[in-house]
C-alpha positions as CSV (number, residue, x, y, z in Angstrom):
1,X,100.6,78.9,176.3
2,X,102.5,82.4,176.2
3,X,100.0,83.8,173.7
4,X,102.5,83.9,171.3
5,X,101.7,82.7,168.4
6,X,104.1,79.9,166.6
7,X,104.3,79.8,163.1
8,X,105.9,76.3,161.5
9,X,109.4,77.2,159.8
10,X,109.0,76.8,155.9
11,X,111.3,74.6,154.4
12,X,113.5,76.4,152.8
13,X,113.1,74.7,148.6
14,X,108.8,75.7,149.5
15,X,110.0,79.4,150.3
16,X,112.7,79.9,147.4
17,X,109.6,78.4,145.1
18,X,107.2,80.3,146.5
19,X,109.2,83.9,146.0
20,X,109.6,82.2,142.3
21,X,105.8,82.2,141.9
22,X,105.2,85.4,143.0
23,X,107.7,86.8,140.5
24,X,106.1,84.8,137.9
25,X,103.0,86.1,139.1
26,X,103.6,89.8,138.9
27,X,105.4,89.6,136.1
28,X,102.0,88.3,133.9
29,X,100.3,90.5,135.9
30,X,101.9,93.5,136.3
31,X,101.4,94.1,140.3
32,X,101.2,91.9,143.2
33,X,98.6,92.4,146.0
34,X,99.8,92.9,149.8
35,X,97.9,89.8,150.5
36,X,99.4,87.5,148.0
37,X,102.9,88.3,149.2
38,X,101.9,88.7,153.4
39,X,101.0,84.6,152.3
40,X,103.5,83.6,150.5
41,X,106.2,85.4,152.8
42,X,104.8,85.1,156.1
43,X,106.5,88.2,158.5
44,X,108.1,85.7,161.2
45,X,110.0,84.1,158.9
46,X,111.1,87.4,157.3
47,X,113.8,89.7,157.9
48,X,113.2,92.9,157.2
49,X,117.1,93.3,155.1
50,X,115.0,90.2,152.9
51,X,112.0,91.8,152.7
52,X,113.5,95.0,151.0
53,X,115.8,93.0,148.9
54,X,112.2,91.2,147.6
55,X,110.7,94.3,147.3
56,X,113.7,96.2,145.1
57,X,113.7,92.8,143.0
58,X,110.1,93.5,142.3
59,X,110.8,97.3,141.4
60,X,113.6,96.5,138.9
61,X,111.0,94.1,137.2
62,X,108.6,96.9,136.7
63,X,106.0,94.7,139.0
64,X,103.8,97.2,141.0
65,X,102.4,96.2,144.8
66,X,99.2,97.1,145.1
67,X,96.8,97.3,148.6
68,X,94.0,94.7,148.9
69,X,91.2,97.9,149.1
70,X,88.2,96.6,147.2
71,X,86.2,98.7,144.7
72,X,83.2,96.7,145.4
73,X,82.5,93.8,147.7
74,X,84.7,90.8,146.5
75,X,86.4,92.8,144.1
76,X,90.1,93.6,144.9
77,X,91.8,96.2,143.0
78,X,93.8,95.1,140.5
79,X,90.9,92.7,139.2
């Protein structure tokens, strides 16, 4: 092995539904965590010109992005 790591392509109807979700999401919500979206939308799959595109859709739906930083063990802000 190279020690590259290889991550699996997503199929492409799993990827458009998960963006979906996480739309739905932080629209009941309000925000999204980092860690919700570094999941759904994993970075090697990613371009950067569709990662800004994501983010600017999430702007123009008011939905905030908030850092995985907890308050208290367990507790992520946002909670």
């Amino acid at each position: 092995m190279t020690g590259q790591e290889t991550h699996p392509m997503p199929d492409q109807g799993d990827y458009h539904k998960a963006k979906r979700d996480l739309l739905r999401l932080g629209v009941e919500r309000g925000y999204l965590r980092t860690s919700e979206i570094r999941e759904k939308m994993p970075a090697p799959h990613l371009g950067i010109a569709e990662l800004e595109l994501f983010f600017f859709a999430l702007e123009a739906l008011g939905i905030r992005v908030v850092e995985d930083v907890t308050k208290k063990e367990g507790e992520a802000v946002g909670q």
